[in-house]
C-alpha positions as CSV (number, residue, x, y, z in Angstrom):
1,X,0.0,0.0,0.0
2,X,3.0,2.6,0.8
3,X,4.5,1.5,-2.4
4,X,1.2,2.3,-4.1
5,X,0.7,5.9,-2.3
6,X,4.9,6.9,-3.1
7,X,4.7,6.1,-6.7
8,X,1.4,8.2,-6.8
9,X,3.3,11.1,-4.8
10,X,6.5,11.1,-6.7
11,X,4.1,10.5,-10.4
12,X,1.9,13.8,-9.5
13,X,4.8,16.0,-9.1
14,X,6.5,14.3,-12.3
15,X,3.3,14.9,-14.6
16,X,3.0,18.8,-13.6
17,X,6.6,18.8,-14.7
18,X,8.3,19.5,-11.4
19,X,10.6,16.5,-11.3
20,X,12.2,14.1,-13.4
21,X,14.6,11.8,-11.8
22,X,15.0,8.6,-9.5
23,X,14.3,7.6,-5.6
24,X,14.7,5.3,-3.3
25,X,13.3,4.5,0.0
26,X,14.9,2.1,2.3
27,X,14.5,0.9,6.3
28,X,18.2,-0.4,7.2
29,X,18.7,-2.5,4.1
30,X,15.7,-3.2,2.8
31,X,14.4,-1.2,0.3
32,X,10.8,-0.1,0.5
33,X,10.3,1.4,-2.9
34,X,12.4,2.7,-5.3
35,X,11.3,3.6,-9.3
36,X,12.4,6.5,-11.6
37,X,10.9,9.1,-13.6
38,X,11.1,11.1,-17.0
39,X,13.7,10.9,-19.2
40,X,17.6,10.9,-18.7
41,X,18.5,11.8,-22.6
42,X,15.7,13.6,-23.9
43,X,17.3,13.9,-27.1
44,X,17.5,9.8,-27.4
45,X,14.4,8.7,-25.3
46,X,16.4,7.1,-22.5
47,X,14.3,6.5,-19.7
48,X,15.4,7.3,-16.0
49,X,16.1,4.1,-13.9
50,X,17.6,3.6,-10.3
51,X,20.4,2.9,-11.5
52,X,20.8,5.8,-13.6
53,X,23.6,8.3,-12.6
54,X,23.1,11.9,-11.9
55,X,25.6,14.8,-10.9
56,X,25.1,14.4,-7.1
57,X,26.3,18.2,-6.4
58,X,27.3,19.2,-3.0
59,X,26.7,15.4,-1.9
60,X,30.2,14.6,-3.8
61,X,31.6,16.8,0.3
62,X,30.1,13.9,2.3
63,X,32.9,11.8,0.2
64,X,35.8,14.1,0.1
65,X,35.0,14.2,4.2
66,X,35.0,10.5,4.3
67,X,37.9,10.3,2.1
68,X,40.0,12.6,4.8
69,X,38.7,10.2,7.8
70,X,40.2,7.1,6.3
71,X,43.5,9.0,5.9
72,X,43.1,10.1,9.3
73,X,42.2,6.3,10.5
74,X,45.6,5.3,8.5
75,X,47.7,8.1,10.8
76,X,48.6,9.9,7.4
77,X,47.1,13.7,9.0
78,X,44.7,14.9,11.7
79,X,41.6,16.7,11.3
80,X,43.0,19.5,13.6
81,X,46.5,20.0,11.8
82,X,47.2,23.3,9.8
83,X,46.8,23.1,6.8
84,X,50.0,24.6,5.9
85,X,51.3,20.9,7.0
86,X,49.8,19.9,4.0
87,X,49.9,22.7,1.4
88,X,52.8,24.8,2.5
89,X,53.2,28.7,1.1
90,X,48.9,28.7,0.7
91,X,48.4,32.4,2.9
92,X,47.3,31.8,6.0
93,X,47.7,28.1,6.4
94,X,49.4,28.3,9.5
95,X,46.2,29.6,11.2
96,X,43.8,27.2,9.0
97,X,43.2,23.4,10.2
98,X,41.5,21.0,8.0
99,X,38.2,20.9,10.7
100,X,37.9,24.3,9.0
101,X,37.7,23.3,5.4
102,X,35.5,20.6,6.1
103,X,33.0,22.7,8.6
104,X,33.1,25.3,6.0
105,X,34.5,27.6,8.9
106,X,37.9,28.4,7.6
107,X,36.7,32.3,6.1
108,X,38.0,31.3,2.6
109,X,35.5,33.0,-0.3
110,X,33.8,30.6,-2.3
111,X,34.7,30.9,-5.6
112,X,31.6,29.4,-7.1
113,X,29.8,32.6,-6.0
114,X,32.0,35.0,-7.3
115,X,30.2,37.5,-9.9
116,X,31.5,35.5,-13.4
117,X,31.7,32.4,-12.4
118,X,28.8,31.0,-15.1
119,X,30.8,32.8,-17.7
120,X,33.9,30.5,-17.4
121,X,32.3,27.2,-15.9
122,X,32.0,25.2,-19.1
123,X,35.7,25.3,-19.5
124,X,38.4,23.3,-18.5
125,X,40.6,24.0,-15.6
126,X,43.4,22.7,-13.3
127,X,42.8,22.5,-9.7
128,X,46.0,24.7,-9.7
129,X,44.3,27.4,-11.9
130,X,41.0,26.5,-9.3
131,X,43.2,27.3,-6.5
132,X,44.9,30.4,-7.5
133,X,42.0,31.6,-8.2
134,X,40.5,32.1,-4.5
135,X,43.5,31.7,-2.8
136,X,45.1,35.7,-2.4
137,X,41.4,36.5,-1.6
138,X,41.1,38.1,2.1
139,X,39.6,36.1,4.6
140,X,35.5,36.9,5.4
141,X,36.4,36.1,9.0
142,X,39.5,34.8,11.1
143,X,39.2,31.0,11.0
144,X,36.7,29.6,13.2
145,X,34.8,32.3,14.3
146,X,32.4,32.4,11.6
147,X,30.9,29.5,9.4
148,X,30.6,30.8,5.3
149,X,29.7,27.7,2.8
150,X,32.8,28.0,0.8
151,X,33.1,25.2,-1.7
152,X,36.8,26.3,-2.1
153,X,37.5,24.7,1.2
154,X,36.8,21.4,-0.5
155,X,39.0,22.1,-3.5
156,X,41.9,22.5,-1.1
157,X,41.0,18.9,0.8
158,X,41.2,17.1,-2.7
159,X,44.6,18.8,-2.8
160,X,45.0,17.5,0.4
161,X,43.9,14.0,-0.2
162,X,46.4,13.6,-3.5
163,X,49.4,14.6,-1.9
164,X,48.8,12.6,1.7
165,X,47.8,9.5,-0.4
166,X,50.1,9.8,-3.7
167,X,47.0,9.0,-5.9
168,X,44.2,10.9,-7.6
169,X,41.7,12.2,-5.9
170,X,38.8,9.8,-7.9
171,X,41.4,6.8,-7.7
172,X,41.6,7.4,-4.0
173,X,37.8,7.1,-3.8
174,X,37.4,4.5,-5.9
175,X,40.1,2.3,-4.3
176,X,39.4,3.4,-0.6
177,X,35.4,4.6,-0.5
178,X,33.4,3.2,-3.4
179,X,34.8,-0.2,-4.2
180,X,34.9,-1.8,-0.8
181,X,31.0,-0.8,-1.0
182,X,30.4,-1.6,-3.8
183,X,29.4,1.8,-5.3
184,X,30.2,0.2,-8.8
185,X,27.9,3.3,-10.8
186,X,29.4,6.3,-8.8
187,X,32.4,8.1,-9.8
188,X,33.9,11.3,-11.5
189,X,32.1,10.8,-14.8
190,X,31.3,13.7,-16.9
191,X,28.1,12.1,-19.2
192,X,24.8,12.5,-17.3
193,X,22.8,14.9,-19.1
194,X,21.3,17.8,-17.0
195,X,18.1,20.0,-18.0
196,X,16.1,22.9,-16.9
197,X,12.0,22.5,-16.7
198,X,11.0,25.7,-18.7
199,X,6.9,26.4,-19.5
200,X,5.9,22.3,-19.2
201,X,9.2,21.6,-21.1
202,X,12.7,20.4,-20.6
203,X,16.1,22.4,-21.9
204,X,19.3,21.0,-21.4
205,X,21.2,22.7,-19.1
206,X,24.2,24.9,-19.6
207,X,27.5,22.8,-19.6
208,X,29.5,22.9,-16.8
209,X,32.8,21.2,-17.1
210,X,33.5,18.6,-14.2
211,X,36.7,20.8,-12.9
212,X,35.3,23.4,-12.3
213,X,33.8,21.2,-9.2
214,X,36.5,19.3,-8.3
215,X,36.2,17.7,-4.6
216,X,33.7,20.2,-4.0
217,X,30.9,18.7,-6.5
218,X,32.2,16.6,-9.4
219,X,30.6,13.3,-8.3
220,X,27.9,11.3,-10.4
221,X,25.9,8.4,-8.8
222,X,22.9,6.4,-7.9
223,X,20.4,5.8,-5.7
224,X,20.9,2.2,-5.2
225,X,25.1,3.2,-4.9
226,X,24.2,6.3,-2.5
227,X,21.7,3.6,-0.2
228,X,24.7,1.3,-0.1
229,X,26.7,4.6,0.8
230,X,23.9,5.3,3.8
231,X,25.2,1.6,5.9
232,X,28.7,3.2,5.9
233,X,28.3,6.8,7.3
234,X,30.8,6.9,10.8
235,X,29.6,8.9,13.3
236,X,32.6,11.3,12.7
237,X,31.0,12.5,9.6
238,X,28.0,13.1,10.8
239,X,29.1,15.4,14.0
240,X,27.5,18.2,14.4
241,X,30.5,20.4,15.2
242,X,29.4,24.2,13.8
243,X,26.0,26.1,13.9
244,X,24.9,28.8,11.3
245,X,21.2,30.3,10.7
246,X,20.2,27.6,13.0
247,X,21.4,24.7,11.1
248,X,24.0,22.3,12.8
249,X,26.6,20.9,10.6
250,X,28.8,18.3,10.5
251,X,31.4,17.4,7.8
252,X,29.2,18.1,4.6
253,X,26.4,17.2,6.2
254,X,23.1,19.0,8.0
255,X,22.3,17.6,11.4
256,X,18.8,18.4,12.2
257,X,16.5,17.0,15.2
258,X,15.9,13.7,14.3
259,X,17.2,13.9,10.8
260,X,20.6,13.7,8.4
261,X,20.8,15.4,5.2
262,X,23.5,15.3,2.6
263,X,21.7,17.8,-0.2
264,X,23.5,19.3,-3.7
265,X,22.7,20.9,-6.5
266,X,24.4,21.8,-9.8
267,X,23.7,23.4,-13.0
268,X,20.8,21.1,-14.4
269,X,20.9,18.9,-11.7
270,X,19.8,18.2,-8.1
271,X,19.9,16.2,-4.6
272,X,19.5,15.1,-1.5
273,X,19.6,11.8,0.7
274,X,18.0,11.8,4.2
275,X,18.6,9.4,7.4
276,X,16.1,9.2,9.7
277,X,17.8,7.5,12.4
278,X,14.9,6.5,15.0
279,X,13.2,5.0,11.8
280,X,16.4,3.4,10.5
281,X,14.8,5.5,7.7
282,X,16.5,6.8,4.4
283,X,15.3,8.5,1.4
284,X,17.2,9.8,-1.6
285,X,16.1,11.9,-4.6
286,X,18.2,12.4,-7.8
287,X,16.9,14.8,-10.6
288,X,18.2,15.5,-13.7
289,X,16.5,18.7,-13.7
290,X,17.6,21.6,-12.2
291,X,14.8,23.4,-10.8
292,X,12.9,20.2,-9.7
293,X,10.7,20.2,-6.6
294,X,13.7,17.5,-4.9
295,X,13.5,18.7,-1.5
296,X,9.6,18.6,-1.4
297,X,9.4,14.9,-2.4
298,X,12.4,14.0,-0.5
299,X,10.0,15.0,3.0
300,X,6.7,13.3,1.4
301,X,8.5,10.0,0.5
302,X,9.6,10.4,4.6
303,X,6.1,11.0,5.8
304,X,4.6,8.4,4.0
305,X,7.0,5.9,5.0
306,X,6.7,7.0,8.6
307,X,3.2,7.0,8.4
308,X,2.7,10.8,8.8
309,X,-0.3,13.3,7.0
310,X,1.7,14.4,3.4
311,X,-0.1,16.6,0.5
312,X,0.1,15.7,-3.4
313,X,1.4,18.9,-5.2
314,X,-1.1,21.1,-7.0
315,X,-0.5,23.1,-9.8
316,X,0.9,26.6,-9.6
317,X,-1.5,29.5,-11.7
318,X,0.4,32.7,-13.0
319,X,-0.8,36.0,-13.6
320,X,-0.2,38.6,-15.8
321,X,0.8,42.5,-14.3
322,X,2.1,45.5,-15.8
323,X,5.5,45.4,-16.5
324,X,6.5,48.7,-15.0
325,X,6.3,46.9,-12.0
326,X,8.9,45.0,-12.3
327,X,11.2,48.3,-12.1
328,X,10.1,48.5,-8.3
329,X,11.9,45.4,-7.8
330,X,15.1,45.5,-9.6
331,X,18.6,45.7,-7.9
332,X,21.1,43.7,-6.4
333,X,20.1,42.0,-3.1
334,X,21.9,39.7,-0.4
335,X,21.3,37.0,2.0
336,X,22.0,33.8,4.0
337,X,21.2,30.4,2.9
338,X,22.2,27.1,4.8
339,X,25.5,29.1,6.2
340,X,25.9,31.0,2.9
341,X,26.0,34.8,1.9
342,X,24.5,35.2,-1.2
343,X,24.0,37.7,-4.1
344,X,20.9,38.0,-6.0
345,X,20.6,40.6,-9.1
346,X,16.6,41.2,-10.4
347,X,16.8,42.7,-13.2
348,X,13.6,44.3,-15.8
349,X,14.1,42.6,-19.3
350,X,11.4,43.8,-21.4
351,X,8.1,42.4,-20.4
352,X,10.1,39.9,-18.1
353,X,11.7,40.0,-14.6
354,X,14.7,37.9,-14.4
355,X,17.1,36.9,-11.4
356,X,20.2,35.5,-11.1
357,X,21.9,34.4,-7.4
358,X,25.7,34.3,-8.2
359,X,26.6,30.4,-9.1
360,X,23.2,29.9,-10.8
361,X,21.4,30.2,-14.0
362,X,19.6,33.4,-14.6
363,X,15.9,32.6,-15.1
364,X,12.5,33.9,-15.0
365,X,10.5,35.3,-12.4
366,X,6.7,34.6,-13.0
367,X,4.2,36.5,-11.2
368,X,1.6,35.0,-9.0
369,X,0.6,38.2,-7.9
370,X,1.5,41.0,-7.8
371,X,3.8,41.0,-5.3
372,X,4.5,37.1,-5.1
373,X,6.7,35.3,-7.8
374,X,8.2,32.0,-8.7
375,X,11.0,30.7,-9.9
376,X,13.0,27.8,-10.9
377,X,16.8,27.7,-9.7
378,X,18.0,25.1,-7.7
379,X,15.0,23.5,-6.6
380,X,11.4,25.4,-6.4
381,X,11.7,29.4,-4.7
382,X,8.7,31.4,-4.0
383,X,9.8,35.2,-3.2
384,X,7.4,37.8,-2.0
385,X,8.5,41.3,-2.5
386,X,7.6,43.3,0.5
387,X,6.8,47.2,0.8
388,X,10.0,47.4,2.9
389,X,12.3,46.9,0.1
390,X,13.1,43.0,1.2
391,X,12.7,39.7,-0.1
392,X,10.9,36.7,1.8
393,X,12.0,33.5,-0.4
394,X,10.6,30.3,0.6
395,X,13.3,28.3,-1.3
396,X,13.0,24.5,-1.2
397,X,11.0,24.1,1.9
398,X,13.6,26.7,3.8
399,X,12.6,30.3,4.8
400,X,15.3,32.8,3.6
401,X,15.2,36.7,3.9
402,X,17.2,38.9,1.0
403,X,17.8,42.3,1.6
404,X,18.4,45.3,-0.7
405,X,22.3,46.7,-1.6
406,X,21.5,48.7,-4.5
């Protein structure tokens, strides 16, 4: 019957559009349900399967974190050392430990966000080039007294990880991390065709070259690999050791009451995978499409499992309002999101209002009303422009205020 009531949750949300992908529910090892949905090549009609493999994102941190533990476990570096042991002349490396890199508390800018960063990310780079790009960048904070997502931090732990192990940093996983579970689907591979849902239809998703993630977000995988992942998380990982916006965090993962998450999200693609650990409960959800409604299905696959009240999605209706509106909304905003300062740019094109948030496509806003607007970047985000000259976002189930700069 629970099989029955996820497919039906997971199918409503697919036939409005707002997700193509794979899940997978499972209690301990068993897996309750698992099925995938839409297409994986568009272009050739290949059907998603669960044991298709998507860009993972941000998930790829849980395995450069796990990667530094088994070094640690083999005596080859501690958490705590500088990392100036490890990367000697990188500035300030005497007062940077690798707890800081993985806690995202080290200061270092993230380099994703920088202004430009679209512009370039379909090329090739070196994690050389990667790094001197960020590196002479001042500090946001001294390390450890402030907590900044910085996905720099976890380009310098891949440097970390080949020069403390002699091997590449994908060999290392494969050899250390994904073969002795088994993970036979996951690796660095570059072929998994992303897409962004635009008007009832999918685009494929600007390019971005697999360097330009690195250790920070260059991982493909599976469901069924990432379930297999789920029986191996040590307790190390998991923490939580730092605290921003009122999220706990441990090392690339959010510790919340009760729950685990591990969530990412790249150009055309998104993630997440969830431990409930009273339930021996874990869900993952893998989309192919950017702007898919991931995080929303990854909690009602949870509540059904658990036996909780869930909603099926409803459609969304847009309006149409004067353009000259839109002119009371442009400019550049900022704001925190899951221990990350943000810029957003809204902009008037035309009979449009666009926005961009550094790191991300540009895309549409469409009006609900108004004053209330949707868009698709990274998930679902509803923003409601208020007379104060702020931004309320509900983006992907979290609550997220922007503020005016200019």
């Amino acid at each position: 019957m629970k099989r029955r009531r996820m497919d039906r949750f997971v199918r409503a949300y697919a036939e409005l559009g707002r997700f193509s992908g794979a899940v997978l529910v499972a209690r301990g090892e068993k897996v309750l349900f698992t099925q995938g949905y839409g297409l994986a090549d568009h272009e050739r009609g290949v059907p998603n399967r669960p044991g298709t493999a998507f860009r993972i994102g941000s998930q790829t941190k849980t395995f450069t974190a796990m990667a530094i533990l088994r070094l640690k476990e083999r005596g080859l570096l501690g958490v705590h050392h500088p990392i100036a042991r490890y990367l000697p002349g990188y500035p300030g490396g005497e007062r940077i430990t690798l707890h800081h890199l993985l806690t995202n508390s080290s200061g270092i800018p993230d380099y994703v966000t920088t202004e430009g960063f679209t512009r370039v990310m379909g090329t090739a780079v070196t994690r050389r080039e990667l790094i001197d790009g960020f590196k002479d960048r001042p500090l946001l904070f001294e390390p450890g007294e402030g907590v900044s997502y910085s996905n720099s931090g976890w380009v310098l732990l891949g440097e970390v990880i080949e020069r403390v192990s002699g091997l590449a940093y994908g060999d290392y996983l494969r050899e250390h991390v994904f073969g002795p579970l088994g993970m036979t689907r996951t690796g660095l591979t570059d072929d998994a065709k992303g897409y962004l849902a635009v008007d009832g239809r999918a685009e494929p998703a600007p390019y971005v070259d697999n360097s330009r993630q690195d250790a920070a977000g260059a991982i493909c995988s599976t469901v069924e690999d990432l379930h297999r992942w789920r029986l191996d998380v040590p307790d190390e990982l998991v923490g939580p050791y730092v605290e921003s916006d009122g999220i706990a965090y441990g090392y690339g993962c959010a510790v919340g009451p009760g729950r685990i998450e591990s969530s990412g999200g790249t150009i055309g693609f998104v993630s997440v995978s969830a431990r409930y650990p009273a339930d021996d409960l874990f869900v993952c959800v893998l989309s192919n499409v950017e702007n898919a409604a991931f995080s929303e299905i990854e909690r009602g696959l949870a509540a059904i499992a658990r036996g909780e009240p869930y909603e099926l999605p409803g459609e969304r209706v847009f309006v149409t309002v004067d353009p000259a509106l839109f002119d009371r909304y442009a400019g550049r905003y900022t704001m925190r999101f899951l221990g990350r300062t943000s810029t957003m740019d809204v902009t008037r094109e035309g009979g449009r209002l666009m926005v961009e948030v550094h790191g991300l496509a540009r895309t549409e806003l469409r009006p609900m009303s108004p004053t209330r607007f949707f868009a698709r970047m990274k998930g679902e985000v509803e923003l409601d422009f208020r007379a104060d000259g702020e931004v309320a976002l509900n983006w992907a189930g979290h609550d997220v205020t922007a503020r005016r700069v200019s």
